[in-house]
Every structure is written in structure tokens, then in C-alpha cells.
C-alpha positions as CSV (number, residue, x, y, z in Angstrom):
1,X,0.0,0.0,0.0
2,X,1.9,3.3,-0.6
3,X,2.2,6.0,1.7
4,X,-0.4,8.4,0.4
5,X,-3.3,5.6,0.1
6,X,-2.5,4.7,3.7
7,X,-2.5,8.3,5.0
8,X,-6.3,8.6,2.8
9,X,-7.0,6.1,4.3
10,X,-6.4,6.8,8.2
11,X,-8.3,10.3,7.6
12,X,-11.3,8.8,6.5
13,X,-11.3,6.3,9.5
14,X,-10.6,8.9,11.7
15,X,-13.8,10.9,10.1
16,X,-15.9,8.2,10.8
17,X,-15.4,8.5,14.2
18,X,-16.1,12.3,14.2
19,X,-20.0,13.8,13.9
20,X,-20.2,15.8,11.2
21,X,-20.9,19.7,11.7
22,X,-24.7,19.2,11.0
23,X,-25.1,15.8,12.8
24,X,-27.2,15.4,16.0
25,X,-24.3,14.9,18.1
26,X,-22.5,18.0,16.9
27,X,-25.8,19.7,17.5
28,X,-25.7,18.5,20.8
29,X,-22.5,19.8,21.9
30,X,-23.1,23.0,20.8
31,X,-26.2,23.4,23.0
32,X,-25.6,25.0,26.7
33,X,-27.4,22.3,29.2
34,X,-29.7,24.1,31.4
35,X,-32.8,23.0,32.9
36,X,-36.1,24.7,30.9
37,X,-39.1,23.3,29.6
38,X,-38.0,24.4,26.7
39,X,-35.0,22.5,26.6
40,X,-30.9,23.9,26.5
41,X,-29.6,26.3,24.7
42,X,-28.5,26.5,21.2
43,X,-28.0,28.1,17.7
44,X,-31.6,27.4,17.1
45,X,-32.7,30.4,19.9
46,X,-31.2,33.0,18.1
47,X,-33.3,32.4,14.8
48,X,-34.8,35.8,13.3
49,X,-34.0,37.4,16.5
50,X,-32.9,40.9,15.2
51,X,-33.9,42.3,18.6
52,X,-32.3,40.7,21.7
53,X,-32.9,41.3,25.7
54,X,-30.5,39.6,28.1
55,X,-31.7,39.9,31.5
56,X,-29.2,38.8,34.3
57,X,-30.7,39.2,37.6
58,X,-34.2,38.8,36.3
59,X,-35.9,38.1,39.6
60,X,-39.4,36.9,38.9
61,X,-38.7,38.3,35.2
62,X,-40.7,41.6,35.5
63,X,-38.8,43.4,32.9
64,X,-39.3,40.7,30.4
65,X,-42.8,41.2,31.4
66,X,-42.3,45.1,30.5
67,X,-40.6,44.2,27.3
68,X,-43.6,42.4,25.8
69,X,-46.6,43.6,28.2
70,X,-45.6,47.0,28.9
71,X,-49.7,48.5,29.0
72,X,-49.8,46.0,32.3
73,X,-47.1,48.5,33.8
74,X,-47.7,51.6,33.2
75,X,-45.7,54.5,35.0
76,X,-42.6,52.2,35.3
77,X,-39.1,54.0,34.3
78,X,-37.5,51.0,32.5
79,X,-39.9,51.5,29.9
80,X,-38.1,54.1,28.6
81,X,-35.3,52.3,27.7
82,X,-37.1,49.7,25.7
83,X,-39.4,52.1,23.8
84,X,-35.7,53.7,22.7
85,X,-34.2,50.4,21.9
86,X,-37.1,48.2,21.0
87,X,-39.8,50.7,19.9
88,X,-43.2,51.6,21.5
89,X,-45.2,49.0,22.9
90,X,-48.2,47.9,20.4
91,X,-45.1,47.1,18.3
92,X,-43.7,45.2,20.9
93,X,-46.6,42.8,21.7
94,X,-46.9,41.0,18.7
95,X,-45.5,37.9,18.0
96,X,-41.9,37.7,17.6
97,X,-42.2,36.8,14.4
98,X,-43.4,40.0,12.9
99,X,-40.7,42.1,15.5
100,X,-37.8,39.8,16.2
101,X,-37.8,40.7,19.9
102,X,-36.3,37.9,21.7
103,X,-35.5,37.8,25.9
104,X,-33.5,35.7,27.7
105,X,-33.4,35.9,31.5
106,X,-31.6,34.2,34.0
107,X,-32.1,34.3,37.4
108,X,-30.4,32.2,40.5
109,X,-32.6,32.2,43.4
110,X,-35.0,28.8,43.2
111,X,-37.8,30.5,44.7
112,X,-38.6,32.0,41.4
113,X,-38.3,28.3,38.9
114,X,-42.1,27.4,39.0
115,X,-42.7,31.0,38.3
116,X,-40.0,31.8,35.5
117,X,-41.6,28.2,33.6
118,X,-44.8,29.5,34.0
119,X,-44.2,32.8,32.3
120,X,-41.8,31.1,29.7
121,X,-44.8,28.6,28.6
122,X,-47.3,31.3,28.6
123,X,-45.3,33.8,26.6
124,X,-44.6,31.0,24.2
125,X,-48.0,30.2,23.7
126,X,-48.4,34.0,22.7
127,X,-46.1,33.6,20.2
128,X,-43.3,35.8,22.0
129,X,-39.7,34.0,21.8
130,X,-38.9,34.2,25.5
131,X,-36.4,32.0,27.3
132,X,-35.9,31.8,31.4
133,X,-33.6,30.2,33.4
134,X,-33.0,29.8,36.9
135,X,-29.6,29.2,36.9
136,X,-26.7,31.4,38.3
137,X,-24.5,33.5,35.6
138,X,-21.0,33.0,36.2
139,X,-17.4,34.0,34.9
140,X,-16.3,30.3,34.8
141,X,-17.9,27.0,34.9
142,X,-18.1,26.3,38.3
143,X,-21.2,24.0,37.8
144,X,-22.9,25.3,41.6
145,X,-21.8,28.1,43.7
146,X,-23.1,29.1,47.2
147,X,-25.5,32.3,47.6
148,X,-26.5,33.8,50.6
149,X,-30.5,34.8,50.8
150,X,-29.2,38.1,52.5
151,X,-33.5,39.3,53.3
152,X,-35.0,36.7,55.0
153,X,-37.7,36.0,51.9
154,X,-39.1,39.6,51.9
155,X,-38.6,42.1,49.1
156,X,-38.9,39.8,46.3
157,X,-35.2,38.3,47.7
158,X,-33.7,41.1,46.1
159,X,-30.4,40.7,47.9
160,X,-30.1,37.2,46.7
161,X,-26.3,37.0,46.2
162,X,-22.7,35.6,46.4
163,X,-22.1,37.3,48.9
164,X,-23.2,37.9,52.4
165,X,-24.3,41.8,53.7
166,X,-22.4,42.9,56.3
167,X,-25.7,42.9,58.5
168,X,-26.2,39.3,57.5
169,X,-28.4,37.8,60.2
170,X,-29.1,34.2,61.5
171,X,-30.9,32.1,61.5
172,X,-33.4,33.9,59.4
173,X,-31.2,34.1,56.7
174,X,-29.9,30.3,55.0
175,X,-27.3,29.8,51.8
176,X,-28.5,28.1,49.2
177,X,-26.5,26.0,46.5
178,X,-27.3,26.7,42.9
179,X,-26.7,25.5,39.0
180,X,-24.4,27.9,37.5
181,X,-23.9,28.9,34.0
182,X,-20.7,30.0,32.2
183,X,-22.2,33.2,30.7
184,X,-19.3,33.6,28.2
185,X,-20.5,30.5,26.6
186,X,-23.9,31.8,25.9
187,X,-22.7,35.1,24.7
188,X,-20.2,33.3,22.2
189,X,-23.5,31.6,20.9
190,X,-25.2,34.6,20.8
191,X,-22.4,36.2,18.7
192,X,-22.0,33.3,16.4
193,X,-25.4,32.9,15.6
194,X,-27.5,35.4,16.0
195,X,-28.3,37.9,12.9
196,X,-27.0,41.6,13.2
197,X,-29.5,43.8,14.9
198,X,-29.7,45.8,18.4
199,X,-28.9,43.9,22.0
200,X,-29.8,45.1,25.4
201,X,-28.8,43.9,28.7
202,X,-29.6,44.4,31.9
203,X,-27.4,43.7,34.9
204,X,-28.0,43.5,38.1
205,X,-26.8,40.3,39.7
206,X,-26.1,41.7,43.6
207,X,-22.5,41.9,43.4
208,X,-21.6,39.1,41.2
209,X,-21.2,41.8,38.2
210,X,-17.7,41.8,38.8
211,X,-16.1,38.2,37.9
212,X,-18.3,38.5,35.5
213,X,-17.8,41.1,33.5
214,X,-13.6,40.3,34.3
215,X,-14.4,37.0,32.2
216,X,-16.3,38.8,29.4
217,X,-13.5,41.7,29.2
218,X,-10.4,39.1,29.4
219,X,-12.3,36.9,26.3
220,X,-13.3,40.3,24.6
221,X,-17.3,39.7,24.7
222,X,-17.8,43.2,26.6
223,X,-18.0,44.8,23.3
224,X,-20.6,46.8,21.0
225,X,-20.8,44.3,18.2
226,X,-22.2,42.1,20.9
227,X,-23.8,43.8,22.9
228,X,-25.2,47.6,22.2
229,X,-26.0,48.9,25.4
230,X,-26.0,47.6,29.3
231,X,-28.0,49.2,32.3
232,X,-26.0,48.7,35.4
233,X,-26.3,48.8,39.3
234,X,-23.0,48.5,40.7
235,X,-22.9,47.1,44.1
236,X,-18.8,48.5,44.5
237,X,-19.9,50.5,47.8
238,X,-22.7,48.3,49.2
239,X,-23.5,46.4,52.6
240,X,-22.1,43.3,51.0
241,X,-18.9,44.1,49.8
242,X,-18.1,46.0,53.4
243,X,-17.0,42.1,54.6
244,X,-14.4,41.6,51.5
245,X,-11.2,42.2,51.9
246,X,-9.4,45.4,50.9
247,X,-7.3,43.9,48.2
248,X,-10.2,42.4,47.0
249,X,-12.3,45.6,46.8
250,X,-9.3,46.8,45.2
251,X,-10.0,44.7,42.3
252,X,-13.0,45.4,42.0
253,X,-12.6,49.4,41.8
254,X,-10.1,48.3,38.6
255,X,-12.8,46.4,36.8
256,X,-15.1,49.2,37.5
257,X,-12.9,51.5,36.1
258,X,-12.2,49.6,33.0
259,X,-15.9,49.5,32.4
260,X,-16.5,53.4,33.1
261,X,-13.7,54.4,31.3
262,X,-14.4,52.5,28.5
263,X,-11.1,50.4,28.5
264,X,-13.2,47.0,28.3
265,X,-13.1,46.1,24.7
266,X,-9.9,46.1,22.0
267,X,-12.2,47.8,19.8
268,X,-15.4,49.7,20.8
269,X,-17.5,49.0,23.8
270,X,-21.2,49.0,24.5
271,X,-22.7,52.0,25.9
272,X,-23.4,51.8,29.8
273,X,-26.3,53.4,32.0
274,X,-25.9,53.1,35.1
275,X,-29.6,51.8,36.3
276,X,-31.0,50.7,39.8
277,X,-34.6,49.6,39.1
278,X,-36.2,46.9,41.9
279,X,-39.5,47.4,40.7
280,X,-40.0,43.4,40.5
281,X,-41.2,44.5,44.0
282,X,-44.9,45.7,42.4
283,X,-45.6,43.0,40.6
284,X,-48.0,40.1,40.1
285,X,-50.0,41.0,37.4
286,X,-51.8,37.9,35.9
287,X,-50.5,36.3,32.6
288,X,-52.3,37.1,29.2
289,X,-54.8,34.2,28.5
């Protein structure tokens, strides 16, 4: 057998044992595993979505209730930001077909899964491409991490977080271990499959923004041509970084400042509005029928 038949010969044996790009295996590995009744995620979520809405921190997903439902909150100050980016609301009810608004939440606390599958079935059944998970964002792949349920179940468990408040009480207060979720991984899905178009995202994780957004800035994801825009709350100078460490705090004023400053990407970066909203706290309005 000469040399170039046998080498033919051990690539196409070696190609048999690989799935091909298209195959259901290959498929399979480029979907993010996370628990939904809608399945993981993959290439597939991004389809005709020419308008995107990442929501880390959703809580019991309010604002994704804003985005396609804003007549049912009326008076609230987000709205502003998706009537700039998204366009005015009869627009923004119909089906996602005719607008190509597509959310996609993700929220840690447990408290809120029945909820979040609730709203993710109804809003499907309404035609509205909505995806929610309850499942912590993270730099890494750390598979769990520990939170701290910092207000004893009231406001809505809006100091659900990484980290305990420096007026952390017990035994009201319990930790609570949770799925995680390598957020750079969904981001590079987002980038390699979704069409061009506008992206928002809201942030708000209690803290957690900062290994975070170090990941995203040290694989160059914290930029415009993946995201457009990004409404913040820092949590730099709150109760629950008081019990950190200096050096630690340290580093976490230089990631700030990298994101203010608008060092965070090689190229350009995505616009930043600094935004505290918690008004997850009025809601409970019913789901459309």
C-alpha cells in the first residue's frame, strides 16, 4: 500500500469516528445544558432574532414582562429604555415573528423556577420568543456556587447574592446552593449565531457583576458588536462588599474602572447606563390568556 493511500486512508477512519458539523451529536454539543421546559440552549434560539434582551438578575422576570406587556405596567421608568431600543409598545406585543424581539433571563434564586416556567410557557403560547432560566450567571464554569439569601424571603429576595451583607443575620437568613452557568459560553453563541440587529442587557446580579464582566472583558465579549447597550447597578460601595477584603475591593474598583472608562473592549465598547430599578417589588399582574 503506498504511503499516500494509507494516509487517505487513516483520515477517513478517523472521520468516521467524528459527527459531522450538521449531525445530531455535533448539534448536541453546541447546546448550553440548562434546565427549561423548553429545553438547552442552542444556535436554534437566536433564529430571526434581530432584537435581543438579556436579563441577568431577572428576579421573577418583571422586565421581560415590561418588554412584551408594557400596558400592564404603566408609569414604570424601565420603559423608557425599551421604547428607545425596541420601539413603542403595540409594536412590541406582537408575535416575535413579525418584530424579532427575543429575551432571555436568567435568574439564580430557586424561589422563582415554578414562576419563570410559567411565564416562559405562557409567553410562548403567545407567540413571544422568551427563554428563562433559573440558573446562576458566572465567569467560569463552576457548575454550583453558594448564595446567601441576605432578606429573609421579603422584598422579592432582592439581595439574593454571592455574597453575604455585612448585617447578615441568622438564622433567618440560610445559603442556598445553585446551577451555574458560564455566561461567556452563551454570549459566544449569541455572537456566532445570532443575525445583526440591536442587543440590550440588563445587569443587576447583587455583586456578582464583577467576575463577570472580568471573564467577558479578558475573552473580549464586553463589546458593541455584541452587545449595544448595558443598564447597570454597581454594588462597588454596598453592605455586602463592606466584609471583603481590601485587596479584593481593590480589584474590584479596577474592573469598574475599565468598564466606566471604556477600556473593556480592544475595539469599541457597548454604551453603559448606570440603572438601579427593583420594581420586581410591584408586581404580580396575571399572565395574558
Amino acid at each position: 500500500m503506498s504511503k499516500l493511500l494509507a494516509a487517505s486512508l487513516a483520515l477517513s477512519l478517523l472521520a468516521l469516528g467524528r459527527p459531522s458539523p450538521d449531525s445530531p451529536a455535533s448539534q448536541r454539543e453546541r447546546h448550553l445544558h440548562v434546565d427549561s421546559p423548553l429545553g438547552g440552549i442552542g444556535p436554534e434560539d437566536f433564529f430571526n432574532c434581530t432584537k435581543i434582551f438579556l436579563d441577568l438578575g431577572a428576579n421573577r422576570a418583571t422586565h421581560v414582562r415590561k418588554l412584551f406587556e408594557p400596558l400592564k405596567y404603566k408609569g414604570a421608568k424601565y420603559l423608557r429604555v425599551f421604547n428607545e431600543f425596541f420601539g413603542r409598545a403595540a409594536y412590541r406585543s406582537k408575535p416575535s415573528r413579525h418584530t424579532g424581539i427575543c429575551a432571555f433571563a436568567f435568574e439564580a434564586n430557586p424561589r422563582w423556577r415554578d414562576r419563570l416556567r410559567e411565564i416562559e410557557l405562557s409567553y410562548s403560547a403567545q407567540g413571544w420568543r422568551v427563554r428563562l432560566f433559573n440558573v446562576a450567571v458566572s465567569g467560569s464554569d463552576p457548575g454550583q456556587l453558594i448564595f446567601f439569601n441576605n432578606n429573609e424571603g421579603s422584598d422579592s429576595d432582592w439581595g439574593f447574592s454571592l455574597y453575604r451583607y455585612s448585617d447578615y443575620r441568622k438564622p433567618g437568613n440560610k445559603t442556598v446552593t445553585v446551577a451555574a452557568l458560564d455566561f461567556s459560553k452563551f454570549l459566544q453563541l449569541l455572537k456566532d449565531h445570532a443575525p445583526p440587529g440591536k442587543r440590550l442587557m440588563k445587569l443587576d446580579i447583587e455583586g456578582g457583576e464583577f467576575e463577570l464582566l472580568r471573564s467577558l472583558i479578558d475573552k473580549q465579549l464586553f463589546c458593541k458588536n455584541i452587545v449595544d447597550l448595558i443598564t447597570l447597578e454597581w454594588h462597588l460601595d454596598s453592605g455586602l462588599n463592606t466584609s471583603l477584603g481590601t485587596s479584593r475591593n481593590i480589584w474590584y474598583r479596577q474592573i469598574y474602572n475599565e468598564v466606566m472608562r471604556g477600556r473593556a473592549c480592544h475595539g469599541r465598547p457597548p454604551t453603559v447606563w448606570l440603572f438601579d430599578d427593583e420594581e420586581h417589588l410591584m408586581d404580580g399582574q396575571p399572565l395574558p390568556t
